[in-house]
Structure formats: C-alpha cells, structure tokens
SEBA-983732 format. One record per residue (C-alpha): x, y, z; residue in three letters. Coordinates in nm, 2 decimals, decimal comma. Layout:
BEGIN
xx:yy:zz:residuo
X:Y:Z:ALA
...
This chain:
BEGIN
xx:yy:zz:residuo
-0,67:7,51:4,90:UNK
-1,01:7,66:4,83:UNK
-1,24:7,39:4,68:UNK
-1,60:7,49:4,51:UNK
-1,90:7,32:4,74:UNK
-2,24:7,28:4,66:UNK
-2,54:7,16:4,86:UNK
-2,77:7,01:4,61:UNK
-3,16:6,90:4,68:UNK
-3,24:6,56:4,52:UNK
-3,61:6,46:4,43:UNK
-3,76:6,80:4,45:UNK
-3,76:7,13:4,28:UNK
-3,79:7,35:4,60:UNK
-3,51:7,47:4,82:UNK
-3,53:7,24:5,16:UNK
-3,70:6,97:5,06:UNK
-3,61:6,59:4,87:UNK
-3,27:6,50:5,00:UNK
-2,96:6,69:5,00:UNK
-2,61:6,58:4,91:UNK
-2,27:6,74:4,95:UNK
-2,06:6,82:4,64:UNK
-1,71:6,93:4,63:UNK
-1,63:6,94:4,28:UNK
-1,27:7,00:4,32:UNK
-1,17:6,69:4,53:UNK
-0,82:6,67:4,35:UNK
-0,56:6,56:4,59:UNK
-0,82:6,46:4,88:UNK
-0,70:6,12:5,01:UNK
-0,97:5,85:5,15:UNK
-0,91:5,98:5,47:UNK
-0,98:6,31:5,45:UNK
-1,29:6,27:5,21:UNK
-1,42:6,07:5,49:UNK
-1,37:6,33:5,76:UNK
-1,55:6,57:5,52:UNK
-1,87:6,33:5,51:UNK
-1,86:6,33:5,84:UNK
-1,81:6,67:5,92:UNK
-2,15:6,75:5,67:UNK
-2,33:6,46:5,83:UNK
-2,57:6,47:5,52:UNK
-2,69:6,10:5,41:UNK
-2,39:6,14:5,15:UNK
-2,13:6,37:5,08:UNK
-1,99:6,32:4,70:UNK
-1,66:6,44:4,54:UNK
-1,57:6,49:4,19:UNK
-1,27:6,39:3,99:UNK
-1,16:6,37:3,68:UNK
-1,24:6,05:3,47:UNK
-1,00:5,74:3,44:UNK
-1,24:5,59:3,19:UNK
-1,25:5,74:2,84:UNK
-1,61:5,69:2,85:UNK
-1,68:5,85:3,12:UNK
-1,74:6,22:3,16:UNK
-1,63:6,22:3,54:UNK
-1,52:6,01:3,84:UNK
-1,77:6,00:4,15:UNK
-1,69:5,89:4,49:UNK
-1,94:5,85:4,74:UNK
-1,93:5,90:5,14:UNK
-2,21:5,83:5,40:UNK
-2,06:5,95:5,75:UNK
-1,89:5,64:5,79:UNK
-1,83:5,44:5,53:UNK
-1,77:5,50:5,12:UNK
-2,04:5,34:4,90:UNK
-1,95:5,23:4,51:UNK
-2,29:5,37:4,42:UNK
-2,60:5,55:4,54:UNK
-2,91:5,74:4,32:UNK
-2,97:6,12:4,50:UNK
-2,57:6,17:4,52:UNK
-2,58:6,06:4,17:UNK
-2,82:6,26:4,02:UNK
-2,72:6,58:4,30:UNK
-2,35:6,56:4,13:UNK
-2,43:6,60:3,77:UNK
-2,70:6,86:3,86:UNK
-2,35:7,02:4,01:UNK
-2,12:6,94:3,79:UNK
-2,36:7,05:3,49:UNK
-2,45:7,35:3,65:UNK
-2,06:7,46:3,73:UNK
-1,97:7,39:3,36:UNK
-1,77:7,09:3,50:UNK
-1,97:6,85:3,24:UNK
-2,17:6,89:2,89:UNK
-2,46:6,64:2,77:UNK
-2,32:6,40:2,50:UNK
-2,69:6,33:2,29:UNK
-2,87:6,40:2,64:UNK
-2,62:6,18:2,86:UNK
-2,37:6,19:3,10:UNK
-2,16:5,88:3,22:UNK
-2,07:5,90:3,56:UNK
-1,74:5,61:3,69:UNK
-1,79:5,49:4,03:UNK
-1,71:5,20:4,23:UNK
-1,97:4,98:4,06:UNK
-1,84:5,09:3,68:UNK
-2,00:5,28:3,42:UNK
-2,33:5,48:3,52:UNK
-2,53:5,64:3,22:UNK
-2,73:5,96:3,32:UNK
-3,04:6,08:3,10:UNK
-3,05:6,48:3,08:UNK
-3,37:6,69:2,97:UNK
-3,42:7,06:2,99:UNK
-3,25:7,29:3,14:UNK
-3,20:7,55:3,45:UNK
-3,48:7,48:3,68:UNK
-3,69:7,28:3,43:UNK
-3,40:7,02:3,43:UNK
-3,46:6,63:3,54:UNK
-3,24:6,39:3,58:UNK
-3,26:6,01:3,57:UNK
-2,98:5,74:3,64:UNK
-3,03:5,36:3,52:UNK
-2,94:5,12:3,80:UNK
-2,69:4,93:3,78:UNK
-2,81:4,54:3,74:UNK
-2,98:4,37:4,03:UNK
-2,90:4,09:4,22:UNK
-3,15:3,96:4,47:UNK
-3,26:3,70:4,71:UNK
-3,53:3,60:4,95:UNK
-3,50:3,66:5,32:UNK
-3,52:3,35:5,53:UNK
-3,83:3,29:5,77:UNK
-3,58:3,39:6,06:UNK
-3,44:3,69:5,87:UNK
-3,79:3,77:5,81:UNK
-3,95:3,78:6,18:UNK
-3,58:4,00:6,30:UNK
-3,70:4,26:6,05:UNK
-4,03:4,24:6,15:UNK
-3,93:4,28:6,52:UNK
-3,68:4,58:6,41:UNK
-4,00:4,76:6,24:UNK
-4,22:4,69:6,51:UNK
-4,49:4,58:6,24:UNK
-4,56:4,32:6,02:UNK
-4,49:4,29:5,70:UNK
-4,69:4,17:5,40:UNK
-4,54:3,81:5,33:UNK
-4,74:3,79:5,02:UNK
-4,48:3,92:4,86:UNK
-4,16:3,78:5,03:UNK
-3,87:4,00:5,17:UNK
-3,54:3,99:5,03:UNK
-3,20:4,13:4,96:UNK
-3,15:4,36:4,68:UNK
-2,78:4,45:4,58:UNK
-2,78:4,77:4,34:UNK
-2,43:4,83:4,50:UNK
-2,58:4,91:4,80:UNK
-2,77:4,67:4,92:UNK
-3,12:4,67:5,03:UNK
-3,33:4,50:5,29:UNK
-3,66:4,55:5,06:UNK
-4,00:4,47:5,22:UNK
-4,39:4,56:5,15:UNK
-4,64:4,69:5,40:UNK
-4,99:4,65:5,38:UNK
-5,09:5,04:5,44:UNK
-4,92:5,37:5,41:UNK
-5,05:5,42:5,76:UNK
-4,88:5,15:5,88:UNK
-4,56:5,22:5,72:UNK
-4,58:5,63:5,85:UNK
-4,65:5,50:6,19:UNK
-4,32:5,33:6,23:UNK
-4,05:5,34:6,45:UNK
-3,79:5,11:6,40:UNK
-3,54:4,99:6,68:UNK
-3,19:5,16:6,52:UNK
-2,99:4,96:6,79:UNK
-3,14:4,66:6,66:UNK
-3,14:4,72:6,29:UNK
-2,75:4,82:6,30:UNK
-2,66:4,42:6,43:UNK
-2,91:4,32:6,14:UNK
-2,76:4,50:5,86:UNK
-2,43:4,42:5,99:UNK
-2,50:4,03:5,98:UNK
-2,65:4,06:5,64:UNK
-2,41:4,26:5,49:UNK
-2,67:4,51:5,38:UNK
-2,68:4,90:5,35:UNK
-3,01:4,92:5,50:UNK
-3,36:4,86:5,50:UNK
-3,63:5,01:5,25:UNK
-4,00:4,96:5,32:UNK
-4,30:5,06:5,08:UNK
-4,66:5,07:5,08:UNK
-4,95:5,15:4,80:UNK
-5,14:5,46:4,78:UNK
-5,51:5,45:4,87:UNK
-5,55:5,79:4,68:UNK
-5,26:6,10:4,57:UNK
-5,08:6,11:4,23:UNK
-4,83:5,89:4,32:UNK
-4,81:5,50:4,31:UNK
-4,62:5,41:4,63:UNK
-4,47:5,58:4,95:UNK
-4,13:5,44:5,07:UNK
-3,93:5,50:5,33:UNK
-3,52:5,42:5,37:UNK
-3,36:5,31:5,70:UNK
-2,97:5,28:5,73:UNK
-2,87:5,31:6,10:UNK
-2,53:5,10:5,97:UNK
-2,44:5,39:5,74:UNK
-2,50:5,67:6,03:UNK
-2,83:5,75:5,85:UNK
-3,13:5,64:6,05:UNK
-3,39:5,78:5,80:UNK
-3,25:5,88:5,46:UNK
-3,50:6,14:5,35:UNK
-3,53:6,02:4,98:UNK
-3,29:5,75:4,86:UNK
-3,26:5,71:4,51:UNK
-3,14:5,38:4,52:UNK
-3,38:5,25:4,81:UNK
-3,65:5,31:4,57:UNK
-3,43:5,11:4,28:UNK
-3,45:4,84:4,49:UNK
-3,81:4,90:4,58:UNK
-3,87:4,85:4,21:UNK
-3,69:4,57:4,14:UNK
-3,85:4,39:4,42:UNK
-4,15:4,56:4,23:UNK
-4,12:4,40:3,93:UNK
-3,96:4,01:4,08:UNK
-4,26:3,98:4,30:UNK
-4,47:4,06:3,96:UNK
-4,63:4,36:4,16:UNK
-4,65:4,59:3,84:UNK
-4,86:4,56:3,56:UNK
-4,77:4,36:3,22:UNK
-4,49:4,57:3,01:UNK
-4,30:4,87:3,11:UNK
-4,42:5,04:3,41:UNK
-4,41:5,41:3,50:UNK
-4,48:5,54:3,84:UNK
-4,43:5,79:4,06:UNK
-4,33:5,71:4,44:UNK
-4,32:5,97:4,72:UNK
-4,07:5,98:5,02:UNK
-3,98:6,16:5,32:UNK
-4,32:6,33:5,47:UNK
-4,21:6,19:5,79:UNK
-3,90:6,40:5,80:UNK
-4,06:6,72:5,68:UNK
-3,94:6,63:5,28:UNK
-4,14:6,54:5,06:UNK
-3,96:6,41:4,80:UNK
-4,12:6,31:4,47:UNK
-3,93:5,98:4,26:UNK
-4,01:5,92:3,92:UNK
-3,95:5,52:3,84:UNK
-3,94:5,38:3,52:UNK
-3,88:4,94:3,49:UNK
-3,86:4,83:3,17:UNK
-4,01:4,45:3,03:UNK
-3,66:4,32:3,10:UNK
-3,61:4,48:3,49:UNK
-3,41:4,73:3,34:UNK
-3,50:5,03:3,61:UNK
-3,46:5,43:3,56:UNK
-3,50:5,65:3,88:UNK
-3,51:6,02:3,82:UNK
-3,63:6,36:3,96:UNK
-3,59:6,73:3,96:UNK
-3,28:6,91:4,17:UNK
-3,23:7,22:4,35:UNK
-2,88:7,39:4,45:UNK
-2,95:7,56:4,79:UNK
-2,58:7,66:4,94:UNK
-2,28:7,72:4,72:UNK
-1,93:7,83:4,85:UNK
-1,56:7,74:4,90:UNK
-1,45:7,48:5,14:UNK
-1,14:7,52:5,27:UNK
-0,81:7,28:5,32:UNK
C-alpha cells in the first residue's frame, strides 16, 4: 500500500531549519510494530502518524514515535502534523482550532493565516512538577559538565514527556556544553524522564531565552527544537516566578548548535496555562511504501 509522507519543519519558516518531523498521514492498518520500525528507519527526533479520530471532539488521532519508544505527547510533531494534515485537506479549522487525540487526551490547536503565513500554537497539556534532590542535582550537573544556577532549583516537569528542566547562568555557558550521553541515558532512566532541557537568558537578540533539549534515552541526543522542552522550560519559568507579573509573552531560540535555528513563540498565562507556537515548512512530500 502506498501511504502519503511528508517531512515537515517545525519552529521555522525556511526549508532546513527548526526541527523536522515525519508524517504519514495514511497510517491505517500500521500496527505498533511497524510504526516503530518506521521511526526508526527515518531516525528523525519523531516520526508521527495520522488516524482517524475515536473522540467526537477530536478532528484526528496522533501517534507519536521517537526511534525507540512511542511518546503520548510531544509539541514540534504536534504542530508539524496539523501543518500536514491541514495542508493535505486531511483537517479544516473549527473557529481557528483543531483538536488533536493522543495518548495524553484532548489537545486544542490555535490556527492563524494561511499557506506560508500560517502559525501554529498547541496549549500544553497541564503540568506536574517537582524539585530535583541535592543528589539528583549534582548527577545532572556532572552529566552537563557545568553548573547549574541553583537559584532557581532543578526539577521534573511531566507535560507527557517528562523533562529534566534546569537554568544556566549564560548562554555561553549553555552553547559550550557537552554533555556525557552515556551518563545522561542511566539518569533519565532512573528518573523516569524523557530527557533533559536546559535554558539560559539573552544578554542582547530579540528573543528572551536560548534552550537546548537532550534526550539520549529516546535515541535523540540533541533534539534540534523541542516543542515541549520549551513547555517545560516555561512552566519551570513561571513556578520559579522567573517571568514578570501577569501573562508573559516571549520568544525563545533553539538549535544554533546543530546548524537550526529554530525560533519558539511562548505564551504562560496568570494561571500557568502555557501556549507554544511557531511557523512550519513542508520540505519532502511523497509515498511511502508497505
């Protein structure tokens, strides 16, 4: 069977930049097995397939691959999907929203504009968080090979995937590391976390904050621009009181050290409530066979 495949940039509006996702929008009849040997066989950060929806609210069922394991949720093969799915016809805006069903539930999607003016923005699922012990702490620290700004504790964040979420004291700090991926895959194992996402403020630029994703646990050492890593980022944002009184809008930059150059837009309301959005690109479409 011939299935319609796109390869979808996230967080940028030029081809071969932000982060790309894998899209087969005709994954009926795909078993678990085979979707997984797909996502491996693209060996992006994620590889996403589209089915119909079980949930009347829904416009569409997601399911979401790294190379080795299925996640319930993650933000760039969100918003890469419906850029797919709304550019193949496969979904229509209902009042400027899609819902997208995944393994965490319901997922509400805000669309504006269209063509290559269009942006997208996903609100995270709710938050659940907790501080990293003084143990947990000097591991990650040891993993980064730098410290980390304990002014504003580490801890867990669990948007469905679950982030190790820590701040640096400079951008140059945080674009000279080199973390130990041996080391970080026992850690994230014992924790039960996705990965690890560390952030740093802008001296100068447009943008509020660089971040930068590690997952060596999912088979992605550096995810280029992770939608949900930078959800976490600001709900750690926002616990830590980091942002300034009200709702907060900012703009956070990822990936320069993989040749990327993403560009997040991050929206946390007075309640924590957290949008992430950005602009997408299609950059390969085809058939993919069997």
């Amino acid at each position: 069977m011939q299935r319609t495949y796109k390869v979808v940039d996230v967080f940028t509006k030029m081809p071969f930049a932000g982060n790309p996702v894998a899209v087969v929008l005709d994954a009926q009849g795909l078993d678990t097995q085979t979707m997984q040997a797909i996502a491996r066989w693209t060996n992006l950060s994620e590889t996403t397939f589209l089915l119909p929806a079980q949930n009347a609210e829904a416009d569409y069922q997601l399911r979401i691959f790294t190379p080795r394991n299925e996640l319930p949720f993650a933000g760039h093969p969100t918003l890469g999907s419906a850029h797919a799915a709304l550019e193949a016809g496969r979904a229509t805006p209902r009042q400027g929203q899609l819902v997208q069903e995944c393994g965490v539930g319901l997922v509400t999607l805000n669309v504006s504009g269209s063509g290559k003016d269009r942006s997208l923005s996903f609100t995270l699922p709710p938050a659940r968080h907790a501080e990293l012990d003084e143990a947990d702490i000097e591991d990650l620290e040891a993993i980064l090979g730098a410290p980390v700004d304990r002014t504003a504790r580490p801890m867990m964040v669990d948007v469905g995937p679950v982030w190790v979420v820590a701040r640096l004291k400079s951008v140059e700090q945080l674009l000279a590391l080199r973390p130990d991926f041996g080391r970080s895959q026992v850690f994230e194992h014992r924790l039960g976390a996705t990965g690890i996402s560390v952030f740093a403020t802008h001296g100068h630029d447009d943008a509020d904050i660089e971040v930068r994703s590690f997952a060596a646990s999912q088979g992605v050492n550096e995810d280029p621009v992770c939608g949900s890593g930078n959800g976490s980022v600001a709900v750690f944002r926002h616990v830590q009181g980091l942002l300034p009184p009200g709702q907060a809008h900012y703009l956070a930059t990822q990936g320069g050290c993989v040749g990327r150059n993403g560009r997040v837009s991050v929206c946390v309301g007075v309640d924590g409530a957290v949008d992430v959005g950005g602009q997408c690109v299609t950059t390969v479409e085809g058939r993919l066979a069997g």
